[in-house]
N, CA, C and O atoms as CSV, one atom per row, in Angstrom:
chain,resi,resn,atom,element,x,y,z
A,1,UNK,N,N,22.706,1.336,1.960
A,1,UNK,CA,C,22.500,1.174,0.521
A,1,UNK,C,C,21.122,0.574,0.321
A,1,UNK,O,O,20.912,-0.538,0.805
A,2,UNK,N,N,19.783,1.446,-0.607
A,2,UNK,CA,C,18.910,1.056,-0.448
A,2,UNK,C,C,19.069,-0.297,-1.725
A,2,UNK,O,O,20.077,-0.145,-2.414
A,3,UNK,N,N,18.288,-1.437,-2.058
A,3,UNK,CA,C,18.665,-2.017,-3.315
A,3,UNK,C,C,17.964,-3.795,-2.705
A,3,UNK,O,O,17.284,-4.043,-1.709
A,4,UNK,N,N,18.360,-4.493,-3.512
A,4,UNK,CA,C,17.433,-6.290,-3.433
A,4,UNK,C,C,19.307,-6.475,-2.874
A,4,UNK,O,O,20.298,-5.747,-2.928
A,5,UNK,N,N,19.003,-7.899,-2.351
A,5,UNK,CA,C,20.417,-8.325,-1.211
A,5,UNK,C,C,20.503,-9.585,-2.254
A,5,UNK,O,O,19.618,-9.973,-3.016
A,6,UNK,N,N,21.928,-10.155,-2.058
A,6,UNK,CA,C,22.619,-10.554,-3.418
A,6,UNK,C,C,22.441,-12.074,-2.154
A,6,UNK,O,O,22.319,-11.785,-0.964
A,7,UNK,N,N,22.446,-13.336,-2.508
A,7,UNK,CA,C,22.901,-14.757,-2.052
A,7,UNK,C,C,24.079,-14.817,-1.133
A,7,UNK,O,O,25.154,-14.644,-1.708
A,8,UNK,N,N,24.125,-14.983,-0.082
A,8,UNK,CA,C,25.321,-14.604,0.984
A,8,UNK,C,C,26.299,-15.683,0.450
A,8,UNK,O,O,25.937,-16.852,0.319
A,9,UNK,N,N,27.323,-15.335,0.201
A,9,UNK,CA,C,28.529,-16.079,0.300
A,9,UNK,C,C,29.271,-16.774,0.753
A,9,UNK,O,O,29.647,-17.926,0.536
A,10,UNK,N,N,29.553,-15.810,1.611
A,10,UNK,CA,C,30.979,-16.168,2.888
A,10,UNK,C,C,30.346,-16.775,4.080
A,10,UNK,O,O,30.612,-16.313,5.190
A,11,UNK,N,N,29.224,-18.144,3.897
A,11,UNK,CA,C,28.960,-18.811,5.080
A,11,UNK,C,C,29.867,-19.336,5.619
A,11,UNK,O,O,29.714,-19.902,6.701
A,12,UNK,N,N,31.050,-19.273,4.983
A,12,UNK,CA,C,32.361,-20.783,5.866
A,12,UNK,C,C,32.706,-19.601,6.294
A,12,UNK,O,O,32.160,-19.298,7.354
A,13,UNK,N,N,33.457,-18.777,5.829
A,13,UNK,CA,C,34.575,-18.007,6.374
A,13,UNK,C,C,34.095,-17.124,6.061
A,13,UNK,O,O,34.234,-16.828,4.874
A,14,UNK,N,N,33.032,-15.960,7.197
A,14,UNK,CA,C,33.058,-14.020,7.288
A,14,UNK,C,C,34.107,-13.412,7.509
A,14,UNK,O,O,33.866,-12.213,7.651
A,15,UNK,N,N,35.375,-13.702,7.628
A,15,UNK,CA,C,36.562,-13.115,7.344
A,15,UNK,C,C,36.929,-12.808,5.727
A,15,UNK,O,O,37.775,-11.951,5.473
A,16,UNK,N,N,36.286,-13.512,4.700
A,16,UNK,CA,C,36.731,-13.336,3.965
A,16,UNK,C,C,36.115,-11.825,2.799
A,16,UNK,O,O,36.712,-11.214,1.912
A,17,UNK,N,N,34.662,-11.679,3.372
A,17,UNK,CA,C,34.265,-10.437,3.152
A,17,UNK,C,C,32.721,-10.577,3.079
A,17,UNK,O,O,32.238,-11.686,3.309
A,18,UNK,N,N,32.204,-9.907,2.884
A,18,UNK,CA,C,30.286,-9.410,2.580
A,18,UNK,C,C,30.287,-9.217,1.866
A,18,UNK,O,O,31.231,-8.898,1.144
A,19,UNK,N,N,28.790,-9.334,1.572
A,19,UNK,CA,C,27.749,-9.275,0.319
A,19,UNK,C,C,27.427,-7.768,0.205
A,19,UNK,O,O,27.480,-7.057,1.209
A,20,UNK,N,N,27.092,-7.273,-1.008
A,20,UNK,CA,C,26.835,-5.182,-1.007
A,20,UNK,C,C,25.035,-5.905,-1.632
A,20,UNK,O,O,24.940,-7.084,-1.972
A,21,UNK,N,N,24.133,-5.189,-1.655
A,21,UNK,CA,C,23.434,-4.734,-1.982
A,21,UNK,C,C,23.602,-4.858,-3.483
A,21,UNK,O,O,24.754,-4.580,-3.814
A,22,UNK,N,N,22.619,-5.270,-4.743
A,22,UNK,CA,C,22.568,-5.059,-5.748
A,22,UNK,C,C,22.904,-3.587,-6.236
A,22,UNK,O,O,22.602,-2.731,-5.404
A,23,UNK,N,N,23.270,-3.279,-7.003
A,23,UNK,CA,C,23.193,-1.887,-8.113
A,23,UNK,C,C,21.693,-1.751,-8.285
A,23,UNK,O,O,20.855,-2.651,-8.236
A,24,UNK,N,N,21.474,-0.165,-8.544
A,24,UNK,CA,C,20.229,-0.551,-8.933
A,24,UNK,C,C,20.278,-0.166,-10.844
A,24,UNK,O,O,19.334,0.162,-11.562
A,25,UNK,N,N,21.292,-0.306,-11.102
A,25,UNK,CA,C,21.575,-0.247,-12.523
A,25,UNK,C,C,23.163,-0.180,-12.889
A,25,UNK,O,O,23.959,0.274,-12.067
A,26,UNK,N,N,23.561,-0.633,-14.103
A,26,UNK,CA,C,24.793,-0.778,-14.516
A,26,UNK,C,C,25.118,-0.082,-15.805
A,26,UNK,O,O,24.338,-0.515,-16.653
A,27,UNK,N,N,25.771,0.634,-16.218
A,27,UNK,CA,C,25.700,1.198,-17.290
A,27,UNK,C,C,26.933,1.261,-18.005
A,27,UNK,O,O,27.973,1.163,-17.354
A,28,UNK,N,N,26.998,1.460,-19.672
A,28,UNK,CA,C,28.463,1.548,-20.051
A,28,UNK,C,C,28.685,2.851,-20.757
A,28,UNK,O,O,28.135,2.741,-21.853
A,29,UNK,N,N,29.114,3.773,-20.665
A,29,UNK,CA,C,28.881,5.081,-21.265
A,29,UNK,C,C,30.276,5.207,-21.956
A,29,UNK,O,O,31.283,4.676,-21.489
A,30,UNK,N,N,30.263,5.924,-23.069
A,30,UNK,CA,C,30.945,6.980,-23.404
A,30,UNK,C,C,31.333,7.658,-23.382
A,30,UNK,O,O,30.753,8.542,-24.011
A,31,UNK,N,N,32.868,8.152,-22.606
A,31,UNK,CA,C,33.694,9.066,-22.276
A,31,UNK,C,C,34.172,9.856,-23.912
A,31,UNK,O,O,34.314,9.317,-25.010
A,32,UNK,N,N,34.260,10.675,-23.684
A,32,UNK,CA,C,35.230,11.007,-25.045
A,32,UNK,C,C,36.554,11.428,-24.817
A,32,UNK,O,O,36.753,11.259,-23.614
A,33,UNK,N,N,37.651,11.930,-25.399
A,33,UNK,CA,C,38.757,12.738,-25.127
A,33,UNK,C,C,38.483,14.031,-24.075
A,33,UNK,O,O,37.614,14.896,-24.187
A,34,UNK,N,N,39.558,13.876,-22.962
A,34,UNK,CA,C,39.922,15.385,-22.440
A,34,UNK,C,C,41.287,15.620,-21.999
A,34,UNK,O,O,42.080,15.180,-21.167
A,35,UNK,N,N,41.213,16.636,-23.050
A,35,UNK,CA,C,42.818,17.083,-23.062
A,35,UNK,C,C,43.512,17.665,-21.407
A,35,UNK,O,O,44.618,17.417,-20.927
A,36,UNK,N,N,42.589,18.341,-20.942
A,36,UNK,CA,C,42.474,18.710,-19.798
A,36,UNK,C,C,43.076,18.015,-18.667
A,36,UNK,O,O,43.656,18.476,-17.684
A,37,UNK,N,N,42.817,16.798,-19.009
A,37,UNK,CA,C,43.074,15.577,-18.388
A,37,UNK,C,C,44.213,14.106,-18.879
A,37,UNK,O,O,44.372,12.966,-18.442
A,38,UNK,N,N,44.906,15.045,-20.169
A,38,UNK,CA,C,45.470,14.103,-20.963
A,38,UNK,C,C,45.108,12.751,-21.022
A,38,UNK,O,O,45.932,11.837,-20.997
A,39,UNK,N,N,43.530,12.558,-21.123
A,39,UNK,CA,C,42.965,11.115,-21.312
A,39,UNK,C,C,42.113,11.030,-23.021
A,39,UNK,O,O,41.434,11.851,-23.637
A,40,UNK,N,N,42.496,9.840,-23.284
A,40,UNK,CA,C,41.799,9.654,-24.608
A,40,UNK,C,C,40.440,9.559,-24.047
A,40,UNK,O,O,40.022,10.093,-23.020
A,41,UNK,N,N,39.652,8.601,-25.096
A,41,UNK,CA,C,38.185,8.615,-25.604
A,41,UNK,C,C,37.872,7.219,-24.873
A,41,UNK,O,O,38.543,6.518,-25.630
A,42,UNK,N,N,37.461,6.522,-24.163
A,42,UNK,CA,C,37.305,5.562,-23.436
A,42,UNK,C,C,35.918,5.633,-22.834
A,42,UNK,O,O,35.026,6.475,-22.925
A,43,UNK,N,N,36.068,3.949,-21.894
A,43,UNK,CA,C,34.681,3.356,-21.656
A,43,UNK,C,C,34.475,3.740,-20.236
A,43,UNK,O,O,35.396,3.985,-19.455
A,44,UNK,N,N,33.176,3.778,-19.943
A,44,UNK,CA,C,33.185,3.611,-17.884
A,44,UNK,C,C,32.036,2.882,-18.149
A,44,UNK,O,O,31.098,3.094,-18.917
A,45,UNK,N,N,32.381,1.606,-17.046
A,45,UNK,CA,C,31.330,0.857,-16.208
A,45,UNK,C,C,31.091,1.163,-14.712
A,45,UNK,O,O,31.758,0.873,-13.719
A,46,UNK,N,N,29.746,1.947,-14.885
A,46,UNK,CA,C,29.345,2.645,-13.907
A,46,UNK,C,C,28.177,1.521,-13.052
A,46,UNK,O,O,27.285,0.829,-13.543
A,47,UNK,N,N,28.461,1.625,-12.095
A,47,UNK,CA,C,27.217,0.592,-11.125
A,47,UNK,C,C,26.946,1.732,-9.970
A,47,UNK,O,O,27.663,2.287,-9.137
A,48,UNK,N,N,25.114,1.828,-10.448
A,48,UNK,CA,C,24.534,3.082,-9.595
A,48,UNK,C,C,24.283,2.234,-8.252
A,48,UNK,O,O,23.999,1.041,-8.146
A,49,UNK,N,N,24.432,2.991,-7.483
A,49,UNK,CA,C,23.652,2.484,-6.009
A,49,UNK,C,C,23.096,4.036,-5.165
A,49,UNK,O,O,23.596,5.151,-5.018
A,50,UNK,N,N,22.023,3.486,-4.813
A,50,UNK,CA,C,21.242,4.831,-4.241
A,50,UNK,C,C,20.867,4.800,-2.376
A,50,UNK,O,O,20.116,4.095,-1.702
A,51,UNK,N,N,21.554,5.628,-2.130
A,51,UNK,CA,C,21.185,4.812,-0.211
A,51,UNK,C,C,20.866,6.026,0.144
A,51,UNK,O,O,20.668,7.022,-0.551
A,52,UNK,N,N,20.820,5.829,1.619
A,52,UNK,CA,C,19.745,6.919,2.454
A,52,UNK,C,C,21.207,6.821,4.016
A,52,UNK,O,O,21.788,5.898,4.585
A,53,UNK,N,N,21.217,7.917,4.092
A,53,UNK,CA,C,22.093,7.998,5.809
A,53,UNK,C,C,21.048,7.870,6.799
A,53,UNK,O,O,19.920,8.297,7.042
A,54,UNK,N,N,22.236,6.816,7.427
A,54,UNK,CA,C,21.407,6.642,8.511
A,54,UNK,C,C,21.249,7.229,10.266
A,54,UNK,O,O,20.855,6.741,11.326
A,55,UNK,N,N,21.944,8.855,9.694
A,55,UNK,CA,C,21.400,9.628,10.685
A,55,UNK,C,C,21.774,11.157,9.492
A,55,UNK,O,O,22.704,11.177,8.686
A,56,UNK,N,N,21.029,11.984,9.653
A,56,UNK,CA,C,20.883,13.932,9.304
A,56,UNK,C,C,22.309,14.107,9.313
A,56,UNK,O,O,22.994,14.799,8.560
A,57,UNK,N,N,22.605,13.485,10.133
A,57,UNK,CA,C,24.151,14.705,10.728
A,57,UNK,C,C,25.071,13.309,10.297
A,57,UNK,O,O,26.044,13.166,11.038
A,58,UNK,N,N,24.969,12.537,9.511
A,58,UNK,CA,C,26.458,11.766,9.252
A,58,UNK,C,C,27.655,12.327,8.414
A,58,UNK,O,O,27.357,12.354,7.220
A,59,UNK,N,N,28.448,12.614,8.577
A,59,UNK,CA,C,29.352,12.906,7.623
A,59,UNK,C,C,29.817,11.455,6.567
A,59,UNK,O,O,29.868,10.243,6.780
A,60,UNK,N,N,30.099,12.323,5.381
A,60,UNK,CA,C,30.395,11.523,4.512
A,60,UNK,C,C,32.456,12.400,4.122
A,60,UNK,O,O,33.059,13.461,3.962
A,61,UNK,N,N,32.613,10.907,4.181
A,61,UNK,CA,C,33.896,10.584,4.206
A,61,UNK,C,C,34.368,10.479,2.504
A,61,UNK,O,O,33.606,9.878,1.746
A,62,UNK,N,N,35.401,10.972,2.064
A,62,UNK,CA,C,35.751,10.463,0.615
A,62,UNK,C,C,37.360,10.096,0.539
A,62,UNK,O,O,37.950,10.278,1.604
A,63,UNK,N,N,37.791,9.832,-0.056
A,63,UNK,CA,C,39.273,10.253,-1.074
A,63,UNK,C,C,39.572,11.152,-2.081
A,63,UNK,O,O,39.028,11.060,-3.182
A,64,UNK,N,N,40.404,12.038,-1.811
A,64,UNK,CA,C,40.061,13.117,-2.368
A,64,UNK,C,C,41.190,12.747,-3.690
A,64,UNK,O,O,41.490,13.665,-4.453
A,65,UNK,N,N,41.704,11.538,-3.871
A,65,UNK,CA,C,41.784,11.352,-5.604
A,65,UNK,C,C,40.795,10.564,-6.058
A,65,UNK,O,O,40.987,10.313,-7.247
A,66,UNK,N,N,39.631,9.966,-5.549
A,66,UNK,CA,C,38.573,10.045,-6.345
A,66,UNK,C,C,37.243,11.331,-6.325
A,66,UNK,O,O,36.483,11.842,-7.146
A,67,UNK,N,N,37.399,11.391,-5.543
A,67,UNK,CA,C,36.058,12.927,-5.594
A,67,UNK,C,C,36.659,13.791,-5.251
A,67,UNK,O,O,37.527,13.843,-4.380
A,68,UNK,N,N,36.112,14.838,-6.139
A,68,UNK,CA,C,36.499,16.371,-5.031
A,68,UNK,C,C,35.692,16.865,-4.401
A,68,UNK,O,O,36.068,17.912,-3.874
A,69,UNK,N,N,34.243,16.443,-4.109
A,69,UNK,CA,C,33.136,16.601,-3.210
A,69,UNK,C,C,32.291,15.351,-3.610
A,69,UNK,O,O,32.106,14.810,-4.701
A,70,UNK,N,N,31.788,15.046,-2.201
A,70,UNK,CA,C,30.604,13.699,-1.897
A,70,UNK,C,C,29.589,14.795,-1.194
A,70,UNK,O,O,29.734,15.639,-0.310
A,71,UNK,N,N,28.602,14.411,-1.939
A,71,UNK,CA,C,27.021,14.937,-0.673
A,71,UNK,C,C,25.897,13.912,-0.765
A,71,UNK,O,O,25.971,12.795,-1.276
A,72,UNK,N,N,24.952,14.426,-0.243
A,72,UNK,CA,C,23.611,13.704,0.195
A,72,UNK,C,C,23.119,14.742,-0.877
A,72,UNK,O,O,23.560,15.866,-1.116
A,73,UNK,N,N,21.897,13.931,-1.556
A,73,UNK,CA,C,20.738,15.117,-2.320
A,73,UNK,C,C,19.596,14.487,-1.828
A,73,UNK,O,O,19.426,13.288,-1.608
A,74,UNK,N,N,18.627,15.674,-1.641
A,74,UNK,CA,C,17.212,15.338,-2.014
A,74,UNK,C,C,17.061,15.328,-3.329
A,74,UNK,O,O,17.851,15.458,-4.263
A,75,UNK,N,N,15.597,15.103,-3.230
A,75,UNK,CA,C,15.200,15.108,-4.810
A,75,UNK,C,C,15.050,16.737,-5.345
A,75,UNK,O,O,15.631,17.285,-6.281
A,76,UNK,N,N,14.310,17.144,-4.639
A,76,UNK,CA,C,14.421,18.907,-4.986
A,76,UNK,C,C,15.666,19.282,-5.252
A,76,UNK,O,O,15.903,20.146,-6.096
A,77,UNK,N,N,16.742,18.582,-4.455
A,77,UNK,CA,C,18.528,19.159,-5.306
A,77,UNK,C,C,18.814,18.457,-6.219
A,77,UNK,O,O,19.735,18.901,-6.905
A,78,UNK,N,N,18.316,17.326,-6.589
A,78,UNK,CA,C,18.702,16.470,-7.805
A,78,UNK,C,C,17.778,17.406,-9.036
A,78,UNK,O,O,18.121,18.092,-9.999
A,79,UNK,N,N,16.380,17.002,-8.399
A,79,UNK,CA,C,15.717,18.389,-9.957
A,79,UNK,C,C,16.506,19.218,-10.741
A,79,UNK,O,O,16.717,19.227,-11.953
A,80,UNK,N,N,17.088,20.237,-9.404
A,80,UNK,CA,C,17.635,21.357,-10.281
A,80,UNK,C,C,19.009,21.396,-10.584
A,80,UNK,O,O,19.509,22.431,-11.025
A,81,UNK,N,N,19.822,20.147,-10.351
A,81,UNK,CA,C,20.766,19.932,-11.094
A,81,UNK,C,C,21.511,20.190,-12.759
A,81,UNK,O,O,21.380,19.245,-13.537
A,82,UNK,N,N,22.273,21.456,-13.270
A,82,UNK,CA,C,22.033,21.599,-14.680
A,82,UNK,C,C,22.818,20.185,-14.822
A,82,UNK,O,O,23.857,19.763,-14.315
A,83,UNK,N,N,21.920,19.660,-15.685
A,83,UNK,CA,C,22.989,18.250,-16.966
A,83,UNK,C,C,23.972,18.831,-17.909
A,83,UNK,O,O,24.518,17.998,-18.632
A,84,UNK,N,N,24.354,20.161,-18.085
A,84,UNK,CA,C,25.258,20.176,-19.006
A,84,UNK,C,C,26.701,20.347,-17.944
A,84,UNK,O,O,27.784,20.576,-18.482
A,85,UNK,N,N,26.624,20.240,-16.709
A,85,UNK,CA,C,28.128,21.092,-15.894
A,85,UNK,C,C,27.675,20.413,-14.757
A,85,UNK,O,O,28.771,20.519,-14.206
A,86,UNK,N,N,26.852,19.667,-13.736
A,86,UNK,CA,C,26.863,19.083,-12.880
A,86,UNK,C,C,26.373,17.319,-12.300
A,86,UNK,O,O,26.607,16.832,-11.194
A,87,UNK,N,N,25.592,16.616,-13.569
A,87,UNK,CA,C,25.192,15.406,-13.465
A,87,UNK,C,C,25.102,15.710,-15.014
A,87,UNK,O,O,24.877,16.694,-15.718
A,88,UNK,N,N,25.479,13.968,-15.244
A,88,UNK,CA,C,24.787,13.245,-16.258
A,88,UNK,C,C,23.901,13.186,-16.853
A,88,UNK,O,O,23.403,12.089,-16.603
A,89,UNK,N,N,23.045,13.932,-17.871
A,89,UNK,CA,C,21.293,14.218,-17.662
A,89,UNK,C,C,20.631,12.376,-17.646
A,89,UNK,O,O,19.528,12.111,-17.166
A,90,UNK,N,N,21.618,11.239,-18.297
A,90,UNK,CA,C,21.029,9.650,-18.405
A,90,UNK,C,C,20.516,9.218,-16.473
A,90,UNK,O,O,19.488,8.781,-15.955
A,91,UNK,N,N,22.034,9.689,-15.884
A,91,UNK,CA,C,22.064,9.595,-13.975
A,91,UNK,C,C,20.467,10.407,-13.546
A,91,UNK,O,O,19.489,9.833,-13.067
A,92,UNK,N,N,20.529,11.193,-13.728
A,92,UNK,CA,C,19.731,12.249,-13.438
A,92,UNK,C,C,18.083,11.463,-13.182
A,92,UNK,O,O,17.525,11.014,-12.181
A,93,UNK,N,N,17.639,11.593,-14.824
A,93,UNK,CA,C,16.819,10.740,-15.164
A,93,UNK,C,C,16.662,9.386,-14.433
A,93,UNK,O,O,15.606,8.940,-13.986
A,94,UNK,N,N,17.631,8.922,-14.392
A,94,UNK,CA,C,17.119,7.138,-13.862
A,94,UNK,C,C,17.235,7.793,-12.213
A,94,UNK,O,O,16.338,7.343,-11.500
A,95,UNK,N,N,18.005,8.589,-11.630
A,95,UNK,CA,C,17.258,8.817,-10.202
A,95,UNK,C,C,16.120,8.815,-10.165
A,95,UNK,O,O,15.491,7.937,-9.575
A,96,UNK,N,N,15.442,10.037,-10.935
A,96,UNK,CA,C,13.913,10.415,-10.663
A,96,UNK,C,C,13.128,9.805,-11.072
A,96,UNK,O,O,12.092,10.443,-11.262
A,97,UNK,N,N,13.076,8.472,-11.413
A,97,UNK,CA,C,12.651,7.591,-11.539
A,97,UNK,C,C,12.359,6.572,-11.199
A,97,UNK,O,O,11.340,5.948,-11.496
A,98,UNK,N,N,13.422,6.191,-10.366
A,98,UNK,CA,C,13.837,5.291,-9.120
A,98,UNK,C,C,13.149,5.845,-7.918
A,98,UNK,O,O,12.298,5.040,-7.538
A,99,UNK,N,N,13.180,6.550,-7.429
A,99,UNK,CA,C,13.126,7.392,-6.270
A,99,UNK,C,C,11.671,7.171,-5.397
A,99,UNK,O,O,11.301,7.105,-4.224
A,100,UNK,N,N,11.069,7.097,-6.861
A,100,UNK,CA,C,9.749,6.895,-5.778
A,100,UNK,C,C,9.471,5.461,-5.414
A,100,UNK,O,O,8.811,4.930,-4.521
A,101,UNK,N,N,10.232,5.002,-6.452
A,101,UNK,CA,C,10.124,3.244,-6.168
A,101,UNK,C,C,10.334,2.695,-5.244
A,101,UNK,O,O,9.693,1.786,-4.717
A,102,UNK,N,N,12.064,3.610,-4.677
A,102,UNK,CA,C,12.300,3.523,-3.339
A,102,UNK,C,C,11.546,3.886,-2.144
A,102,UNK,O,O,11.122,3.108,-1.290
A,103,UNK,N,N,11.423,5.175,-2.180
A,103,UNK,CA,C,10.449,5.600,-1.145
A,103,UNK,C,C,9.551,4.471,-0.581
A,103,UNK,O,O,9.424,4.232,0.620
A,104,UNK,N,N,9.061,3.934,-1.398
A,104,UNK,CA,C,7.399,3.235,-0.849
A,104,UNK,C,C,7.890,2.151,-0.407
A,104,UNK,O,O,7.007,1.325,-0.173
A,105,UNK,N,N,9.403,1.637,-0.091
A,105,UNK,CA,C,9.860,0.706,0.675
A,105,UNK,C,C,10.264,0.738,1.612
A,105,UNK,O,O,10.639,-0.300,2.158
């Protein structure tokens, strides 16, 4: 997880868990109704985090009742991402924006 490192905690007891990496943004968006989904109109608190694998060939692992696909993007696959059927165009944006910030670290 690329991101600034949060005040360590658990100096008495590392059994009790670790520190993550800051977000590199937090957001509260606007869901609306989907019937599709028999869900009303509701909130999400989304906390972005942007990381890098740390090998080509790692597989990424999910739960498949929260995702129905996890990948790696470059930025050339984030570009051509349409915002109306595959990202967020707000996500989108604050990647390519971020991105180079990261890089140069």
């Amino acid at each position: 997880i690329i991101g600034n490192a949060q005040e360590y905690l658990f100096v008495d007891n590392n059994n009790e868990g670790s520190m993550l990496k800051k977000p590199i943004s937090m957001m509260l968006e606007n869901i609306p109704t989907c019937e599709e989904r028999g869900e009303g109109a509701h909130e999400h608190m989304d906390f972005l985090f942007l990381a890098r694998p740390l090998s080509e060939k790692q597989a990424i692992i999910h739960c498949d009742e929260e995702a129905h696909e996890t990948k790696w993007f470059t930025r050339e696959e984030i570009e051509k991402l349409d915002e109306n059927t595959e990202i967020f165009s707000n996500v989108k944006r604050y990647i390519l924006i971020i991105l180079p910030q990261i890089n140069n670290n």
